[in-house]
C-alpha positions in Angstrom: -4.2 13.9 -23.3 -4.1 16.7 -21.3 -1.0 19.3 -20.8 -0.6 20.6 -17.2 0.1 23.8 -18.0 -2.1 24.7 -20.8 -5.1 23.8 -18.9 -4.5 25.4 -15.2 -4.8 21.9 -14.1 -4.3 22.3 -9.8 -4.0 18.3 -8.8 -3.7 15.3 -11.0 -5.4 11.9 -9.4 -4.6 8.1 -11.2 -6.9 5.3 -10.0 -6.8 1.4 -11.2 -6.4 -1.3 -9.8 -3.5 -2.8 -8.0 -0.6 -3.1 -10.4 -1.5 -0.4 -12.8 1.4 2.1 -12.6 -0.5 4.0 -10.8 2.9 4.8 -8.0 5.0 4.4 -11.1 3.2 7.5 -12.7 3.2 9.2 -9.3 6.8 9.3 -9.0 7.4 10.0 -12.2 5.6 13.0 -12.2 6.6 14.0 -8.7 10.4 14.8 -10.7 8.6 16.5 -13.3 6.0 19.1 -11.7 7.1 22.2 -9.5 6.2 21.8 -5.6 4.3 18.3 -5.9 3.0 16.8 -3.0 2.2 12.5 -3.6 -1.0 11.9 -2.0 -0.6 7.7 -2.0 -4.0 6.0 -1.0 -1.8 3.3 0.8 0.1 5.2 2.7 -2.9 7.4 3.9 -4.7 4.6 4.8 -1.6 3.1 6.6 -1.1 6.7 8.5 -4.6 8.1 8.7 -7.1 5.6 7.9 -6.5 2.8 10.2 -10.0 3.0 11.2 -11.7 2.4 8.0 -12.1 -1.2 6.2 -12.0 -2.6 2.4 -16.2 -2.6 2.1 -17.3 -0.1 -0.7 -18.4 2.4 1.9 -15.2 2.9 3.5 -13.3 2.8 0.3 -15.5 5.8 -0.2 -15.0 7.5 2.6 -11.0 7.0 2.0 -11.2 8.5 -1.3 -12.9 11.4 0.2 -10.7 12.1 2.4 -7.5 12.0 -0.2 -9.9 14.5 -2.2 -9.9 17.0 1.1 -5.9 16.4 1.5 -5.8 17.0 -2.3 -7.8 20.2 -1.8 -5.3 21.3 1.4 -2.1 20.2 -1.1 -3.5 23.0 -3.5 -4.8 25.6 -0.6 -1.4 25.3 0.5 0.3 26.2 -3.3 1.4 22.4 -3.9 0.3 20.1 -6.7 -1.2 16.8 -5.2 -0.7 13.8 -7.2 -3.3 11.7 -5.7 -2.9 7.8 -6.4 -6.1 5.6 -5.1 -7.4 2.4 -6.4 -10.6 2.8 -5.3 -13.1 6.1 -7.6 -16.2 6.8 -7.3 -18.7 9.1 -10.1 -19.3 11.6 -7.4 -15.6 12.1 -6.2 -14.9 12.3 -9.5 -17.1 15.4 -10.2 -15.8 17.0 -7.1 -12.0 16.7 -7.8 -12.8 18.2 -11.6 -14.8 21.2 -9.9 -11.4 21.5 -7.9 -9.7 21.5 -10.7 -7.9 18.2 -10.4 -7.5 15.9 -13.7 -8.3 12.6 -12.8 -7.2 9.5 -15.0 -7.6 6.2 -14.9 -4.3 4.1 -15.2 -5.1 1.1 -17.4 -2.0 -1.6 -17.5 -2.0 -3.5 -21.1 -1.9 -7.5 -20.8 -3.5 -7.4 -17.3 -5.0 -10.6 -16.7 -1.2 -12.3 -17.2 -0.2 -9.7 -14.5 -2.5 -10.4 -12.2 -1.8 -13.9 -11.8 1.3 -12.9 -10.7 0.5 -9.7 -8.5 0.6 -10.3 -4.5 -2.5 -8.3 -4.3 -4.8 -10.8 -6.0 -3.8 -13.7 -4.2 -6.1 -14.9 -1.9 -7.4 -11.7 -0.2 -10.9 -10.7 0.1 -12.6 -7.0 -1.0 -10.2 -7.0 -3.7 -11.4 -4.2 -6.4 -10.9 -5.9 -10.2 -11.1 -9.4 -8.1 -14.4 -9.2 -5.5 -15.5 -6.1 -6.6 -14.8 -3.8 -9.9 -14.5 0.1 -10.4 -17.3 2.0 -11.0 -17.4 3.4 -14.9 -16.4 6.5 -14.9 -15.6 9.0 -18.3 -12.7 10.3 -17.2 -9.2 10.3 -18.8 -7.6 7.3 -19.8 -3.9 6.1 -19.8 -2.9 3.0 -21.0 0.7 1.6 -19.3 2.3 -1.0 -21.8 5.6 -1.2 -20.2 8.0 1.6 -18.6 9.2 3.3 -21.4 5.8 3.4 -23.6 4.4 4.6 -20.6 7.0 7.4 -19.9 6.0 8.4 -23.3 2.5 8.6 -22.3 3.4 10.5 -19.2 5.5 13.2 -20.7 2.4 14.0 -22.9 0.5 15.6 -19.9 3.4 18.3 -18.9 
């Protein structure tokens, strides 16, 4: 895994689906990184996005734009922590040319979660339901439970 400082990282960015630990991560970090700024794809979407649907294109389009307020964040001497369920291969490519780590959050025992998660219950456009993630070779981190996965965490600072 990668450490923050030893690689002049400028923005980390977790995607997975719904349930992850994707916010968990986010605020975890957010306590641990000087000047952080949480980028949260549902809150953007709640505040800025309200135009924009679930379909594939507009997910797109979403993730975009958290990549340009990811880009301000760091313009504007913050680190973004960018949270998204949604990645595609060429945002990817352009948050690593800005220097942002990208990661996908992966939560152990999944399927027995997801039973149980609000988010897979009866909705439609659903990514890891409808639709799945694109496969991507970025970073992986594997969340088996809060205290495994602080572990995990405190292994990128």
């Amino acid at each position: 895994m990668h450490n923050l400082k030893k690689k002049k990282i400028s923005g980390i960015w977790f995607y997975g689906l719904s349930g992850s630990g994707k916010t968990f991560a986010s605020t975890y970090l957010k306590k641990k990184i000087k000047k952080p700024f949480v980028i949260d794809g549902d809150y953007v979407r709640k505040e800025l996005s309200k135009d924009l649907s679930y379909t594939n294109t507009d997910r797109t389009k979403q993730i975009n734009r958290m990549l340009s307020i990811g880009k301000l964040s760091i313009y504007n001497n913050t680190f973004p922590i960018i949270s998204t369920v949604w990645m595609t291969k060429e945002v990817y490519k352009k948050a690593i040319k800005n220097k942002i780590l990208v990661i996908e959050v992966i939560r152990n025992n999944f399927e027995k979660i997801k039973k149980k998660h609000k988010t897979y219950k009866y909705k439609k456009n659903v990514v890891g339901k409808n639709f799945h993630l694109a496969k991507i070779k970025s970073k992986k981190l594997f969340n088996s439970g809060n205290n495994l996965f602080k572990n995990e965490l405190k292994k990128l600072l």
